[in-house]
Structures are given as structure tokens and as C-alpha cells.
C-alpha positions as CSV (number, residue, x, y, z in Angstrom):
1,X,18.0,10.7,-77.1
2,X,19.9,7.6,-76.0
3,X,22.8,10.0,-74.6
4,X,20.0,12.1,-72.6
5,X,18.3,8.9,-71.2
6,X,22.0,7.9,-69.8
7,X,22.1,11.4,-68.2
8,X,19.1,11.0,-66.5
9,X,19.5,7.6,-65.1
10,X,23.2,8.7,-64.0
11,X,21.9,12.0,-62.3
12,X,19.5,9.5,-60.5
13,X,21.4,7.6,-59.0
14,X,23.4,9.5,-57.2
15,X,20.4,11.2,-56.1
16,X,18.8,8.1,-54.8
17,X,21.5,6.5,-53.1
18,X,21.8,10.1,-51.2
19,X,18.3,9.9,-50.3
20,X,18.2,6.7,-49.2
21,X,21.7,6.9,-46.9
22,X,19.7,10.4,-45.1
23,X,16.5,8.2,-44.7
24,X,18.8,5.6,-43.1
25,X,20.3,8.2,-40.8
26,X,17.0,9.4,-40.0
27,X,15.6,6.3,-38.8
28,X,18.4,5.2,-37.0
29,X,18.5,8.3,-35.4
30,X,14.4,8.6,-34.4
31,X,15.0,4.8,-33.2
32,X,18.0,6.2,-30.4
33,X,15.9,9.2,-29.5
34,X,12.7,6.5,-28.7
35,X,14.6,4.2,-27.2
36,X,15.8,7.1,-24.4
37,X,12.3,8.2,-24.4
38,X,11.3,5.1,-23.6
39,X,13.7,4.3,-20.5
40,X,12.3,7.5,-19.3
41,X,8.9,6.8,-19.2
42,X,7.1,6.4,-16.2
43,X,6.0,2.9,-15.2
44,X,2.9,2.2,-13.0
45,X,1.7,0.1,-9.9
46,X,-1.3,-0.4,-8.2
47,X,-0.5,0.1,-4.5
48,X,-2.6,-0.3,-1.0
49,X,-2.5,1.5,2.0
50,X,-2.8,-0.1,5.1
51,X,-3.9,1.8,7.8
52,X,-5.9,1.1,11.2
53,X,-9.3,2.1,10.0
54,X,-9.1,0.2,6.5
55,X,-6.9,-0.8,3.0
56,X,-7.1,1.7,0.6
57,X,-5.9,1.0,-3.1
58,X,-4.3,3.5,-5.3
59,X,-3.1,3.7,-9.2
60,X,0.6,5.0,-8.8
61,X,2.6,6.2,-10.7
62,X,6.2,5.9,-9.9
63,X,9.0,8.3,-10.3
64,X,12.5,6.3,-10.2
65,X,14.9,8.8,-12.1
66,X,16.0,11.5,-11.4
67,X,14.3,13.0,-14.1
68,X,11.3,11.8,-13.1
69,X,11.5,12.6,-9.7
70,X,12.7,16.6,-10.7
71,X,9.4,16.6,-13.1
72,X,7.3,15.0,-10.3
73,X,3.5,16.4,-10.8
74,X,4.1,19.6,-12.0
75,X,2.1,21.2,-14.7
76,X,-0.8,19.0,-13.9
77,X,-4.1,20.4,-13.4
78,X,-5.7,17.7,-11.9
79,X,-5.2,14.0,-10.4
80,X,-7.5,11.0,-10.0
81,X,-9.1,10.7,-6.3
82,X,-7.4,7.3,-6.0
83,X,-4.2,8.0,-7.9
84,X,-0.8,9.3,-6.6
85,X,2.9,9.1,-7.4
86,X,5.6,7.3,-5.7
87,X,8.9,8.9,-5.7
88,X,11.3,5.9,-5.1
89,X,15.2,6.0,-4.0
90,X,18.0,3.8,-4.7
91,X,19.7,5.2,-1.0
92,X,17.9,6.0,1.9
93,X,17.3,9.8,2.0
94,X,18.3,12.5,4.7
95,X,15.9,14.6,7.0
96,X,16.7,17.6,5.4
97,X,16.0,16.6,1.8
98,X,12.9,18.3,0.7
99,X,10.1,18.4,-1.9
100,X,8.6,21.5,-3.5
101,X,6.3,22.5,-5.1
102,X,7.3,24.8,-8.0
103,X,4.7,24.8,-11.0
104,X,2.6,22.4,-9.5
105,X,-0.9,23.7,-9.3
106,X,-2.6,20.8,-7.3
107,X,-2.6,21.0,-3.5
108,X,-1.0,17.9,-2.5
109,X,-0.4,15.8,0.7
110,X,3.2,13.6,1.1
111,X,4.5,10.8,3.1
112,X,7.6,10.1,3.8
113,X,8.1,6.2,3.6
114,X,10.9,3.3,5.1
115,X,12.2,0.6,2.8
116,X,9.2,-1.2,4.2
117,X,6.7,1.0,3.1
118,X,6.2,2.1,6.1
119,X,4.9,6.2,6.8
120,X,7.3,8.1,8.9
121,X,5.9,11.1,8.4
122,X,2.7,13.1,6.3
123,X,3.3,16.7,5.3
124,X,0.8,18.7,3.1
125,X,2.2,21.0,0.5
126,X,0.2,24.3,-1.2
127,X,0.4,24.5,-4.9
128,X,3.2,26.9,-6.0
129,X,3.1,28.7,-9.6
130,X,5.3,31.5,-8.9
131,X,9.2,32.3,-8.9
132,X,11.7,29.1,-8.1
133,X,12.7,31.7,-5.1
134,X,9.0,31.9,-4.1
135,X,8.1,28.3,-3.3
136,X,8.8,27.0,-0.3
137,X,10.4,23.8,0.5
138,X,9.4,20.9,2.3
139,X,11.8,19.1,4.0
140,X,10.9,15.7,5.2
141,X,11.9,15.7,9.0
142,X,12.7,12.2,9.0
143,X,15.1,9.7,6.8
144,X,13.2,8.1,4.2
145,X,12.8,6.0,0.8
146,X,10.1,6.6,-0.8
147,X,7.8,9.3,-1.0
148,X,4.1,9.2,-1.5
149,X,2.3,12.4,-2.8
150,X,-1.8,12.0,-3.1
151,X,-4.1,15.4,-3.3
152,X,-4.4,17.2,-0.5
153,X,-6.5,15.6,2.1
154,X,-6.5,12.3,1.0
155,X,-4.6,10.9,3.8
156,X,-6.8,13.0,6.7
157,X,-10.0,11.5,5.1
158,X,-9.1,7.9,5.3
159,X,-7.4,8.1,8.6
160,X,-4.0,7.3,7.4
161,X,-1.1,8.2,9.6
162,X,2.8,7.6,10.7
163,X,2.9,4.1,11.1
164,X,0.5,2.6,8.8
165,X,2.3,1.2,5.1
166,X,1.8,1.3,1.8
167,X,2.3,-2.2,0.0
168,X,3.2,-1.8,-3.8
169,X,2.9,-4.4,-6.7
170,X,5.7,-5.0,-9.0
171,X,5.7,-2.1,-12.0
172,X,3.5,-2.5,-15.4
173,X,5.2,-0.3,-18.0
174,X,2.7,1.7,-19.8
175,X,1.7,0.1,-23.2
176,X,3.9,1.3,-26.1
């Protein structure tokens, strides 16, 4: 009995110390795939629009990766009435660089923005859930650093237009 008892104990050993080095590899490894998780997830800022007729605030959220900026809105079936997302640059962008629209499925409305905030330009872009090949670009027309996309119309309705600037707060990370 003795000799099985020692048998037992020796097979669990082993066995345990196996375990626990694959638990330890887990972790480690869920902790990495978090932590890039986590340096790509979006951060937020509450923003205000100045423009001749008023100041309009908005809950942005702000695209500053590429990734980010690639993903943009699509896929999204809806967006809050004072919300919007702020794709922001590290280099000033060309005239020819365009946005699209590929599986988005909200009709949206962009500016194009200076370093100062400022609105060069306002295009409005039509929801696209077809092919890549089928959606049509949108170039910007004008050199730019930051781009402001809002549902379609909301710029039209509060008389916001080239020359009027968006002021943004410093980012808040979403909570963990």
C-alpha cells in the first residue's frame, strides 16, 4: 500500500508542476494579448464646435492609429446625435487622401480640419455596404489634420461651415 501511495504522489507531481508551468504560460500570454488590446483602444474627448451662429459640443471618439482610423465607423448601425469621431494625424495629410465609406451603414457628413482645428472643407458621404470596388472615395480637396465625421446633416443643421473650429479637450481613456 505504502509502495502504491509513493506511486501516486510521484505521478502527481509531475503532473502538477506541468499544470501549473501551462497555467503560467497562459496567463502571461492573455496579459500580452490585453495589454495590445489595450493600446488599441479608442480613447475619448468631449469637443466643441465653434461656428458663427453658436458652440456646439460633441462626445468624440478619436481614431489615432492606424488601425483605428482603417476601422473608423464601419459596422455601426447607429451613432449618438451629438457624437462623432475624430480621425487625428501625426503629418499633415494631402488633398488627394480620401475616406470611404466601405461597410459603413450610417450616412455621414466629414470635415476636413488644420492643426488648429480649423474646417477647411465639409463633404457628406452615403453609406456603402457593397463590394470594396463599389464604394466610392472621398477625397478631401484640401490638406488636412484631422478629420471630423458626424451623421449626415449635422453640420447643415447647425450652420457649421469652412472656417468655423472645433476645439478638443485632452483624451479620457475608456474605463478598464
Amino acid at each position: 500500500m505504502f509502495q502504491r501511495q509513493q506511486r501516486l504522489v510521484g505521478f502527481d507531481r509531475p503532473t502538477t508542476r506541468k499544470s501549473i508551468r501551462i497555467l503560467a504560460l497562459f496567463l502571461i500570454g492573455t496579459a500580452l494579448i490585453t495589454g495590445m488590446i489595450l493600446r488599441q483602444a479608442t480613447a475619448f474627448s468631449s469637443g466643441v464646435l465653434h461656428a458663427k451662429e453658436g458652440r456646439y459640443s460633441l462626445m468624440l471618439e478619436v481614431a489615432s492609429t492606424s488601425r483605428q482610423r482603417r476601422n473608423g465607423l464601419m459596422e455601426r448601425d447607429s451613432m449618438a446625435p451629438d457624437a462623432g469621431m475624430l480621425f487625428v494625424y501625426d503629418e499633415e495629410q494631402t488633398t488627394d487622401h480620401a475616406f470611404w465609406m466601405y461597410q459603413t451603414r450610417i450616412p455621414l457628413d466629414i470635415a476636413f480640419l488644420d492643426h488648429d482645428g480649423e474646417i477647411q472643407s465639409i463633404t457628406s458621404m452615403a453609406p456603402c455596404t457593397r463590394e470594396k470596388e463599389a464604394c466610392p472615395r472621398y477625397p478631401a480637396g484640401t490638406r488636412f489634420w484631422m478629420a471630423l465625421e458626424v451623421n449626415a446633416g449635422y453640420f447643415n443643421e447647425h450652420g457649421i461651415a469652412a472656417g468655423d473650429r472645433l476645439e478638443v479637450d485632452p483624451l479620457q481613456h475608456p474605463p478598464s
